[in-house]
N, C-alpha and C positions, 0 to 999 in steps of 0.2 A: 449598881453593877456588882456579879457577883465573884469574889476573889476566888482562884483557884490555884493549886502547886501542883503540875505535874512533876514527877518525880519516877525517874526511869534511865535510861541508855540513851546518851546522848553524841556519841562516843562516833558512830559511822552515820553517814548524813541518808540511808535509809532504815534509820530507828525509829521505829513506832511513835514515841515518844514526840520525833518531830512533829512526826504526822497529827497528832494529838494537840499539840503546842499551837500549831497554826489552826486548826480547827476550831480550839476553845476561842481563840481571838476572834472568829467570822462568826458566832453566834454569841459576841456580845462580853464576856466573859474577862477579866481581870488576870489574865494568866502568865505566871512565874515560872520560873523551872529549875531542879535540881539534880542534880546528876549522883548518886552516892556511891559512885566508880572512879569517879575522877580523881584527878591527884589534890590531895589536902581536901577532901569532903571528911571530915571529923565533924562528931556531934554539936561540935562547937560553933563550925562552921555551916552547920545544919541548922541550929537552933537561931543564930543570927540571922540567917535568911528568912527564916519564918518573922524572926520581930520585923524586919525589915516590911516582909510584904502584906502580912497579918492575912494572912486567908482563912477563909471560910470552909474551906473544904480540900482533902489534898487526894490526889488519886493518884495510886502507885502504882505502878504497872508494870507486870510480873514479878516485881519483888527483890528481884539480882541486887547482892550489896547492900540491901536495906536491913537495918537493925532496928530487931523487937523494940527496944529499949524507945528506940524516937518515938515511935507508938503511940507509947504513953506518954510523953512528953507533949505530942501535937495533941493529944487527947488534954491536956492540964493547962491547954491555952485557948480549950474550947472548938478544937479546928475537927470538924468533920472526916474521917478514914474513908477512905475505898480502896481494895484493892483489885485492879485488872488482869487474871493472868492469861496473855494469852497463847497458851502453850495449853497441848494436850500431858504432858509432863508432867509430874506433880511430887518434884524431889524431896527428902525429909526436912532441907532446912526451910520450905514454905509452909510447914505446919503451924508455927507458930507465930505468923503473919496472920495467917488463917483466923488462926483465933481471937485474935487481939484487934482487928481493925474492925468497924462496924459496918460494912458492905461489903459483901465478894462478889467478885464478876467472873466466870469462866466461861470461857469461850467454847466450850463442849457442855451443849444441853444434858447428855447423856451423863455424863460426870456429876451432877450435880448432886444428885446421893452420896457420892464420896466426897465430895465437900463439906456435905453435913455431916458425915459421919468422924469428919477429922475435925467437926468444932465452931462452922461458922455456922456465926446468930443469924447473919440474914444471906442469901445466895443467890443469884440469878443468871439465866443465862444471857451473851450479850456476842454474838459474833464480832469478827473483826471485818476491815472495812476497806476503804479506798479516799483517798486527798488529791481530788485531780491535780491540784496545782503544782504535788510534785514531777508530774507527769506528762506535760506539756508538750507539744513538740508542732512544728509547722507543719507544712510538705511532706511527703517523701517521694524522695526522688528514686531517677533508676540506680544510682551508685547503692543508693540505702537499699534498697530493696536485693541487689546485687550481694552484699556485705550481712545484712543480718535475714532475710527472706532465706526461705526453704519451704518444703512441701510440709514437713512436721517439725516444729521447735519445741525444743523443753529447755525450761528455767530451771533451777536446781544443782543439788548435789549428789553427784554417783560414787563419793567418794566409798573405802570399803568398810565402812561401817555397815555391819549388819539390817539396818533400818534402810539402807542404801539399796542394795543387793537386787533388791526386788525392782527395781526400778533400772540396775542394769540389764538385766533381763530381759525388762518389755523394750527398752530400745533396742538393745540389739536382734531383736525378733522384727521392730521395723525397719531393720537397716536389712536383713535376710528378705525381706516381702519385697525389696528392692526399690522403699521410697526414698525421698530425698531429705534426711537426718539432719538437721545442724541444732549439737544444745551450748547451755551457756551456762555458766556456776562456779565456783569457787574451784582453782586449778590442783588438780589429782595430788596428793600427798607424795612425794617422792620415797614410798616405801616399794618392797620385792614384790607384794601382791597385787599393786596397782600395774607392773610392768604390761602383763598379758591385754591391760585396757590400752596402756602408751602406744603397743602396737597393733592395733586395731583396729579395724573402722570404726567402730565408737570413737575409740579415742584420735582416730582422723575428721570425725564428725565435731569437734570442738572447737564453737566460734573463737575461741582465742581468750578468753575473761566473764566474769562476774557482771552482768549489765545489772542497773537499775536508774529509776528517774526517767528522764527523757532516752535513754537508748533503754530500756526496756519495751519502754513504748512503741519503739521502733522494730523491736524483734513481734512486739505483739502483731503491730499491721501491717509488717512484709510476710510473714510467714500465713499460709494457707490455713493451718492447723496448728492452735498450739495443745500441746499433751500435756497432762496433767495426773501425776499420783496421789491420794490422801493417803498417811497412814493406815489409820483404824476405821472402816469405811463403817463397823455396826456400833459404835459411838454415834447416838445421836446428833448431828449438827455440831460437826466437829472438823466443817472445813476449815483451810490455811487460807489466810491471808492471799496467798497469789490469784486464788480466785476471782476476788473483788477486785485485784491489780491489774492481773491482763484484761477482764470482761471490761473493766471502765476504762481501759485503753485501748479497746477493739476490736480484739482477737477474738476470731473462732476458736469457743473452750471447750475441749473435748475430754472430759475428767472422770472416776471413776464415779460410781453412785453412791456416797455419802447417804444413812439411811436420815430419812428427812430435807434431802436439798432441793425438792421439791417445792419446798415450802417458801426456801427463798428466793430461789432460781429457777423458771419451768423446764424441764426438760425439752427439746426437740420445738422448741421457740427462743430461748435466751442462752439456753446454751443447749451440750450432748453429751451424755453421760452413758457410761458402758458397765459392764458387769463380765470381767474376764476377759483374756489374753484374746482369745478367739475373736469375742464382738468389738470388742477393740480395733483390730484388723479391720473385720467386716467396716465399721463404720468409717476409718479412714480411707479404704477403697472407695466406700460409695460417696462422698462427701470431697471429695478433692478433684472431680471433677465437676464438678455443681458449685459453680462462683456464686451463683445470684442464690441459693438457698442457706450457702456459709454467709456471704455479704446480708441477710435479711435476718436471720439467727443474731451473728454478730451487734447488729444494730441495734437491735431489738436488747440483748442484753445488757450492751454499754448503755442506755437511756436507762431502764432500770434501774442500775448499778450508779451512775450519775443523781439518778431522782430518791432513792430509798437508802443507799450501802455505802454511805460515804461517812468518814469519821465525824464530821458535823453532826449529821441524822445518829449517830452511835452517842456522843455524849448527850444530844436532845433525849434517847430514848434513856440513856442511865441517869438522867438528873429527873426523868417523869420518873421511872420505875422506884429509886430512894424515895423521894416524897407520897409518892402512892404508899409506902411499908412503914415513913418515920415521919417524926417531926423538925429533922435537917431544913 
């Protein structure tokens, strides 16, 4: 059985890391886990864990809190590096993770040039995924569908960050077309420039909190349409995570065209993908009235998404891909 340390954010109960931690366990796998954010995570208290569990291999995942130095240190005990980052982001203190570990994973195919060019020996791309198990949910009833259902939902943050901006925009262009808006995300920062959203329809269009887990779930399959923004759409294969989270929870995913999501997801069978403010419109008009072709889409993508995108099938593919490049 092969020992593994995930090592990551363990901190809110939908961190990745969890996602990963249960995963490794269903394909078999001996896995530990370390948190190097926590209160009293010192090298000290690093390096004990490792004697303690003696793994084989550690994979970091995105790197937050993690010091170069342990590095080498798991390298001097024999313990295999990876590191996962999955962020399109790539701030200066990750460079020297970069370098030092003997696998990198980005979750932007497109990126992987600049990977190499900041120093990592070996690179690959590796999207992010879905763990149905944290996502479960029975029924839903009329209350739920009442409570988190609308005509278009969006998951996320409109807060006014710049990266934001763009994305209050396109909803409030669907609350003008005169659909039925409800989103859900971390609650508006109580600064001057968020006021003009507080009194808004957008900001009367806000479920009330942050879902995830099983009421995410719920927002997925009461709501007709859920919407979706990617930052960097000409980044190769550089979708978010919510992708794999609503589609393997249900939802009809209506998301921008990521160049290459093609490859993962088929357009106009698994999910529906737009290119601009305008076909956006268009395709929510024509689609919210056609149950049975969002209910067949929908379908068709959660199986998918359940059979190939789930964090299981993700470390199957990163422990084939290592052994294909090394002798790990």
């Amino acid at each position: 059985m092969e020992r593994v340390i995930i090592i990551g954010s363990f901190r809110k109960p939908w961190n990745t890391a969890h996602y990963l931690l249960h995963a490794a366990g269903k394909i078999g796998f001996a896995a530990s886990s370390f948190d190097p954010r926590q209160e009293g995570a010192s090298e000290a208290a690093f390096l004990r864990k490792i004697e303690e569990e003696k793994p084989e291999s550690a994979l970091i995942l995105k790197g937050t809190g993690f010091n170069v130095e342990w590095i080498e240190a798991l390298k001097k005990r024999g313990v295999y590096t990876i590191l996962w980052h999955p962020d399109i982001d790539m701030p200066d203190w990750l460079f020297p993770l970069i370098r030092s570990v003997d696998f990198c994973f980005t979750m932007a195919e497109g990126l992987i040039p600049k990977w190499k060019e900041k120093g990592a020996r070996q690179v690959a791309w590796l999207s992010q995924g879905f763990e149905p198990s944290f996502f479960e949910v029975g029924e839903i009833n009329e209350s739920d569908r009442r409570f988190y259902g609308a005509d278009v939902a969006f998951v996320g943050n409109i807060d006014s960050s710049n990266n934001y901006l763009p994305r209050r925009y396109r909803l409030k262009r669907v609350l003008r077309e005169g659909f039925h808006l409800k989103w859900w995300g971390p609650k508006l920062g109580r600064k001057w420039v968020n006021l003009p959203i507080f009194l808004s329809r957008l900001g009367r269009a806000y479920g009330g909190r942050f879902v995830y887990g099983p009421e995410f779930a719920k927002v997925a399959r009461s709501s007709k349409i859920l919407l979706a923004f990617d930052r960097d759409l000409d980044i190769r294969l550089s979708m978010s995570a919510r992708m794999y989270t609503a589609v393997g929870c249900g939802a009809f995913y209506l998301c921008e065209a990521v160049e290459g999501i093609e490859t993962v997801l088929i357009p106009d069978k698994e999910i529906v993908t737009f290119q601009g403010e305008e076909e956006m419109i268009d395709k929510i008009r024509y689609y919210l009235p056609r149950a049975s072709e969002r209910e067949a889409i929908a379908r068709a993508g959660q199986a998918r998404v359940r059979r190939e995108h789930t964090y299981q099938r993700r470390l199957e593919q990163m422990f084939r891909i290592i052994r294909g490049t090394s002798h790990v």
